[in-house]
PAZA-971597 format. One record per residue (C-alpha): x, y, z; residue number from 1. Coordinates in steps of 0.2 Angstrom, whole numbers. Each point is the difference from the previous one (the first is absolute). Example, Ala and Ser with C-alpha at 12.3 -4.5 7.8 and 13.67 -1.06 7.14 Angstrom:
<sites>
((62, -22, 39), 1)
((6, 17, -3), 2)
</sites>
This chain:
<sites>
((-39, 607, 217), 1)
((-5, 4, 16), 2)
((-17, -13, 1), 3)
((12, -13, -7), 4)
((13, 3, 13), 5)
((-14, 1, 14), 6)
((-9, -17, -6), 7)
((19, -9, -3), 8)
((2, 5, 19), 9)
((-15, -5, 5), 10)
((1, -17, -8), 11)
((17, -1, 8), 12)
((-9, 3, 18), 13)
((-13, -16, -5), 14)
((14, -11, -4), 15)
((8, 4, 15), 16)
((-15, -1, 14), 17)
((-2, -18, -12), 18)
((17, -6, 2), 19)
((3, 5, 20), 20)
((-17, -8, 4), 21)
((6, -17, -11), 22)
((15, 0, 10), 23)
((-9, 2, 17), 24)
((-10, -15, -6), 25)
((-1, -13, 14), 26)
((14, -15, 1), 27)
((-4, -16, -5), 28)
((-3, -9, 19), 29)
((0, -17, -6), 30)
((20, 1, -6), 31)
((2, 8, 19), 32)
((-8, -12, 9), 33)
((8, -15, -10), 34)
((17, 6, 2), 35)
((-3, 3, 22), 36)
((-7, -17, 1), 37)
((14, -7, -10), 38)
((13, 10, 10), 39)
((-7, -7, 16), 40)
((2, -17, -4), 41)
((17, 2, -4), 42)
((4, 10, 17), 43)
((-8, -17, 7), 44)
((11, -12, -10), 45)
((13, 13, 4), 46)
((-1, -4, 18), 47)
((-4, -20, -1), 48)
((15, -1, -10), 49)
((15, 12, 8), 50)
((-4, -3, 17), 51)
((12, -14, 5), 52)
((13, 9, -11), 53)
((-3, 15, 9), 54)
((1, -6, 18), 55)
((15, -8, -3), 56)
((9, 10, -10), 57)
((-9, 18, 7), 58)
((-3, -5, 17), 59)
((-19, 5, -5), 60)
((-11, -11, -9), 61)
((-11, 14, -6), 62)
((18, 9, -7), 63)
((-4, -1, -17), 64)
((-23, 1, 1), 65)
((4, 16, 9), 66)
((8, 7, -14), 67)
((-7, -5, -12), 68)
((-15, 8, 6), 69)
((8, 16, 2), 70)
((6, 0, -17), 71)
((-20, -5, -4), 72)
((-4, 16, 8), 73)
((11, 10, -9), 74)
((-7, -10, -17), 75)
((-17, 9, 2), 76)
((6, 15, 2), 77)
((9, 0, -16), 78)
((-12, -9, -6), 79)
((-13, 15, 4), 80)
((14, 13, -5), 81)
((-1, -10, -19), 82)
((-20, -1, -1), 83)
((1, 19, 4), 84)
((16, 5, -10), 85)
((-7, 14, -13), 86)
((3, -9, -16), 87)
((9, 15, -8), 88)
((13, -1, 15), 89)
((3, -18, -5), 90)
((3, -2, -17), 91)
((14, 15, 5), 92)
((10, -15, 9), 93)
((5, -11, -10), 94)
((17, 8, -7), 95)
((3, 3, 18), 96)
((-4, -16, 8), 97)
((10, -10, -14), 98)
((13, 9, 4), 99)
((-1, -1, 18), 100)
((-2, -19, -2), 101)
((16, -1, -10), 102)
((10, 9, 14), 103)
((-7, -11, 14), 104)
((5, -15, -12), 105)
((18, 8, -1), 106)
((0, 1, 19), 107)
((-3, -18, 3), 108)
((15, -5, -11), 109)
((11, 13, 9), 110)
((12, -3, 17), 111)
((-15, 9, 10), 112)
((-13, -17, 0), 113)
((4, -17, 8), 114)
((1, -16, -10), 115)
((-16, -11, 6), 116)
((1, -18, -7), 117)
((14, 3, -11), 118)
((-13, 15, -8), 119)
((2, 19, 2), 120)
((-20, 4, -1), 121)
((-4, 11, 15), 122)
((5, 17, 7), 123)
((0, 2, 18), 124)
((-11, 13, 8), 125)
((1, 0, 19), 126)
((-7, -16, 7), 127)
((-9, -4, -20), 128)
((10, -5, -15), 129)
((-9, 8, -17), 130)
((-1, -10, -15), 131)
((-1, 12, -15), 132)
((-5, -13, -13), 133)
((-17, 1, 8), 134)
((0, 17, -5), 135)
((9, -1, -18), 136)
((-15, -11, -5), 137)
((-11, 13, 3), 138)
((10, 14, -8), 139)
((3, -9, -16), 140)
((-18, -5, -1), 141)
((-5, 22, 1), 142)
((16, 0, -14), 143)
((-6, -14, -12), 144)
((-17, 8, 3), 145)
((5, 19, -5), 146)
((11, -9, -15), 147)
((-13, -11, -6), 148)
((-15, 14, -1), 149)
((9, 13, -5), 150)
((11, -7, -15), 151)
((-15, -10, -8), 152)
((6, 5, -19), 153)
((15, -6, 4), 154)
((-2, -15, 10), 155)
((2, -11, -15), 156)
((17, 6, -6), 157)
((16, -8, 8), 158)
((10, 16, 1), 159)
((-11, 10, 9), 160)
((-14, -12, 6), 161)
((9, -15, 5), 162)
((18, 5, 6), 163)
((-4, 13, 15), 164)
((-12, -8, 9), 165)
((13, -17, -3), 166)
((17, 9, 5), 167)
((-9, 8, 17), 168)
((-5, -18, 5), 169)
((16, -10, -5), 170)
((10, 15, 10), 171)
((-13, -4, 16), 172)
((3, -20, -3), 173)
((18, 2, -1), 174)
((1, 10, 17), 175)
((-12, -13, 10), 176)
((13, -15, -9), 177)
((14, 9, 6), 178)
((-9, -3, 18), 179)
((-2, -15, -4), 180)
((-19, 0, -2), 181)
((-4, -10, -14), 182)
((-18, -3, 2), 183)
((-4, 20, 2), 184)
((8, 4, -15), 185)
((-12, -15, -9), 186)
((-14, 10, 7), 187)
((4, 15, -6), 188)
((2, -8, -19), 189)
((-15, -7, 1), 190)
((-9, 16, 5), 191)
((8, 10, -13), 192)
((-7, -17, -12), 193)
((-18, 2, 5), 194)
((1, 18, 0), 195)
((8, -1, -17), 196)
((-12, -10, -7), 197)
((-16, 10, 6), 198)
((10, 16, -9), 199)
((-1, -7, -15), 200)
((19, -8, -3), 201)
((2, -7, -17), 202)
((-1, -20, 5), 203)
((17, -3, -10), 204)
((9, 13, 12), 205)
((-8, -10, 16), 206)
((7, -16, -7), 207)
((16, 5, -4), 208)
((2, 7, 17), 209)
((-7, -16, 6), 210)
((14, -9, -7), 211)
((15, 11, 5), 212)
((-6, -1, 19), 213)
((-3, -20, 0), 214)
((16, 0, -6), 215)
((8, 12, 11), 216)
((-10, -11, 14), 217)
((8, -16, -5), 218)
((19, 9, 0), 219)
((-3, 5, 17), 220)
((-5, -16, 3), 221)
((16, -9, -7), 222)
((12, 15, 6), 223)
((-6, -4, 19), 224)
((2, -16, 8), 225)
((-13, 5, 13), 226)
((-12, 5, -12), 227)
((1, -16, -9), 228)
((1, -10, 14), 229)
((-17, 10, 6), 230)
((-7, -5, -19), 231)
((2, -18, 2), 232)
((-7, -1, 19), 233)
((-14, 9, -7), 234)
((-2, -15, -13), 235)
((4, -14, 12), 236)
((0, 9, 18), 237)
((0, -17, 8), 238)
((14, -6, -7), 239)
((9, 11, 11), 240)
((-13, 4, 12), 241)
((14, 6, 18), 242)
((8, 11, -14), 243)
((-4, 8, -15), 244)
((-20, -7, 0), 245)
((-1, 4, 18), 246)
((-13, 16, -1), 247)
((-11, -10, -12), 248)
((-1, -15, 8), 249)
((-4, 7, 16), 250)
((-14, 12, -8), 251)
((-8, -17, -10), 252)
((1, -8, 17), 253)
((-9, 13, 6), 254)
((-13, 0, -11), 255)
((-2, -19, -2), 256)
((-3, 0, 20), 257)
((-11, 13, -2), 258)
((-13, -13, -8), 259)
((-18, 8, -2), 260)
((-4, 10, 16), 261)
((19, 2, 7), 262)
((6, -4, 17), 263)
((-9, 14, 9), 264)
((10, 20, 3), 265)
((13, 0, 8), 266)
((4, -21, -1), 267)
((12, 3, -14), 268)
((17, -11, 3), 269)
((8, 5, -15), 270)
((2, 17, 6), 271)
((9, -7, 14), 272)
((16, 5, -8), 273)
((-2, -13, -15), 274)
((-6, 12, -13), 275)
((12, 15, -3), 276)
((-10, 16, -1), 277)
((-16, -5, 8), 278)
((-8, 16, 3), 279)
((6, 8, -15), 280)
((4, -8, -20), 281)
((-10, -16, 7), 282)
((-13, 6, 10), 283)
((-10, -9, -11), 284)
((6, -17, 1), 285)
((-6, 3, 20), 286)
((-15, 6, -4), 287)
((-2, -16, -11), 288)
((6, -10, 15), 289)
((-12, 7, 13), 290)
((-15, 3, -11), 291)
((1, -12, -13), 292)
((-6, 0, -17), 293)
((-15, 12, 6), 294)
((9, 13, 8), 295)
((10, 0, -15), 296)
((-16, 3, -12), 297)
((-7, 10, 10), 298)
((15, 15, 0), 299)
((1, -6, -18), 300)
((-17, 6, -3), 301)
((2, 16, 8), 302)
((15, 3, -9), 303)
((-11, -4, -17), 304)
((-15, 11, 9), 305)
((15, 14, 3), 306)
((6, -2, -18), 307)
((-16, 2, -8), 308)
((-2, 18, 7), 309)
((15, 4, -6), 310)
((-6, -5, -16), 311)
((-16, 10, 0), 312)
((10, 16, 7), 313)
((14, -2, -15), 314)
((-16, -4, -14), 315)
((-9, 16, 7), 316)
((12, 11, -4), 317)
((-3, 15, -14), 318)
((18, 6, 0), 319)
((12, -11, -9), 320)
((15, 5, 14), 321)
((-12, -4, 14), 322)
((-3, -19, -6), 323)
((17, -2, -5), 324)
((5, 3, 20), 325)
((-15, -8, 5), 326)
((6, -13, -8), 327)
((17, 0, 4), 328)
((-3, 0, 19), 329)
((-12, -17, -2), 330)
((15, -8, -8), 331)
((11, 4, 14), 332)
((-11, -8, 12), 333)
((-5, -13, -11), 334)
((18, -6, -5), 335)
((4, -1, 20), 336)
((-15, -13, 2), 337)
((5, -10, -16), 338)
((18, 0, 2), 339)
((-2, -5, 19), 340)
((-12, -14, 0), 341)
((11, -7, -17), 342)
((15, 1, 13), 343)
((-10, -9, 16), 344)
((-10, -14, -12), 345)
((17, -5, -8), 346)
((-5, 10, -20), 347)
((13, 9, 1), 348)
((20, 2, 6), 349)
((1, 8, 18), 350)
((0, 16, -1), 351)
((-2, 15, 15), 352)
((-18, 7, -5), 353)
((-10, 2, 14), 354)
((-18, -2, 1), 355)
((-9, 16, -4), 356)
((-10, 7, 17), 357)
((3, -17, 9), 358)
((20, 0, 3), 359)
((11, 5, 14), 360)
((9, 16, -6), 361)
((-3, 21, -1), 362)
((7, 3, -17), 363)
((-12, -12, -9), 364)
((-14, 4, 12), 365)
((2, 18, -3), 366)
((3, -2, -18), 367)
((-19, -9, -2), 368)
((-8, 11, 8), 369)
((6, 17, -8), 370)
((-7, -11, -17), 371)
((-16, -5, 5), 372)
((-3, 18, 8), 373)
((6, 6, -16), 374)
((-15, -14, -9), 375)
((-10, 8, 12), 376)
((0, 19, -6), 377)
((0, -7, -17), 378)
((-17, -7, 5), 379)
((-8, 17, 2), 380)
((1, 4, -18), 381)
((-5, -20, -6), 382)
((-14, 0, -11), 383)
((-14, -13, -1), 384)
((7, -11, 18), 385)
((-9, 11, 13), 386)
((-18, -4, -11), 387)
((3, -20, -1), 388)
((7, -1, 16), 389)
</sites>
């Protein structure tokens, strides 16, 4: 008994010298590099675009570049904080940040926050407003992550597969509509879909779902004049281009001047306070404008390049909980791009989702980063990348 207790113990030892020198593996540099060279050109489109804004509104031209390189250096260091997070610490958070999430939603709907554009979103801190959607994309990612690996004989069943997971998102969507924040909660829907669908859903409970939110959608829509008056810009914004249509047809404007090469950095008129939200939700549009269609494929390629780490990190993963979140973080940032260039190109209906790494704003920025610095440790325990990299 005692040689079987001594070699289990031993064995023990092996696994564990094994497993601390997997995790002390080295980070996947390419993912890094791609996301500091992304995040610098979007503190440069940050300052082409908010510095007439900023002088006239701020008195200080670099107001808004000065800040959002503050929050860019505060972005690496949560960024670090995440590629160096012990996992076992991590996957102890996600009960605690959902429901620290779900009280910082509660906050923003109470007497304590400001109503911004007839929204309340943000929570002041100081001289900084926070906005905790930012960070309940990232807490129900860890959530739907835990859920997903660790209910896998019962993810097909509706009582028990399909309803928790379900009930905690439509409770999250419902707060951020309250807000109103109607493209945030289309977000998170769309991440617990994809997450859904990589757990292994039964396909008729994802279609069935599918229907009751495009019908929940469409009596949204009907219910609120300004919604449907948003849906039909969005299907002729012309037809009322100095109302309804007026951030569409400025953004195509901005990109149809644009042409191939743009106008040159910095020659944007548009951002001459002609398109709304310039250095934020449509910093694209001005990159578009002042770097034309190759500027645009060129971020669009580093975006793809980005993305295709993520991939390799989330394929490389042994442990079913670790892709999971892999995977649920990539979706995150993923989602942002889409949603974002749907909204600037005229796809989709105006919504406020900024432009992962590129926009103006802390919470977003902070947000990105705390996920690709959590891709990050994942890549230390990726198998099969570091070899055909």
């Amino acid at each position: 008994m005692k040689k079987n207790n001594f070699r289990q113990s031993k064995a023990a030892t092996v696994l564990s010298r094994v497993a601390e020198k997997t995790l002390s593996g080295s980070f996947d540099w390419w993912l890094f590099t791609l996301t500091v060279v992304i995040l610098s050109i979007g503190l440069i489109m940050v300052l082409s675009a908010s510095g007439i804004v900023a002088e006239i509104e701020n008195g200080d031209k670099y107001y808004f570049f000065k800040r959002q390189v503050a929050f860019a250096g505060v972005g690496l260091l949560a960024l670090w904080v995440a590629a160096l997070l012990p996992r076992n610490w991590l996957y102890k958070l996600q009960y605690p940040a959902l429901f620290l999430s779900l009280l910082l939603l509660l906050i923003t709907l109470s007497p304590l926050t400001p109503t911004i554009n007839g929204a309340k979103r943000w929570i002041p801190v100081g001289p900084f407003a926070v906005q905790p959607m930012e960070f309940v994309k990232v807490a129900m990612a860890l959530y739907l992550a835990y859920f997903m690996s660790a209910k896998q004989d019962l993810i097909k069943t509706f009582s028990r597969g399909v309803i928790p997971p379900f009930a905690v998102t439509g409770l999250f969507c419902f707060l951020l509509l309250l807000q109103p924040d109607f493209g945030s909660s289309v977000v998170l829907a769309m991440l617990l879909f994809l997450m859904c669908v990589a757990g292994g859903t039964r396909l008729i409970y994802l279609v069935f779902a599918m229907g009751l939110v495009g019908a929940g959608a469409v009596a949204l829509a009907i219910s609120s004049p300004y919604r449907m008056r948003r849906l039909l810009a969005f299907l002729d914004p012309f037809a009322d281009p100095s109302n309804t249509g007026y951030h569409l047809v400025q953004s195509l404007l901005a990109i149809g001047s644009g042409s191939f090469f743009g106008v040159g950095v910095g020659a944007s008129k548009q951002k001459m306070f002609y398109l709304p939200e310039a250095h934020n939700d449509f910093i694209m549009a001005v990159l578009g404008e002042e770097l034309g269609f190759v500027g645009v494929s060129v971020v669009m390629l580093l975006f793809s390049l980005l993305f295709w780490r993520c991939y390799r990190i989330t394929m490389g993963q042994r442990e079913l909980r670790d892709r999971f979140t892999a995977f649920g973080l990539t979706a995150i940032i993923a989602l942002g791009c889409v949603m974002n260039l749907a909204v600037v190109m005229g796809v989709a209906p105006p919504k406020g989702v900024p432009m992962p790494l590129m926009s103006y704003g802390g919470s977003n920025l902070l947000a990105t980063m705390t996920s690709i610095g959590l891709l990050l440790n994942f890549s230390r325990t990726a198998e099969g990348w570091k070899k055909s990299s």
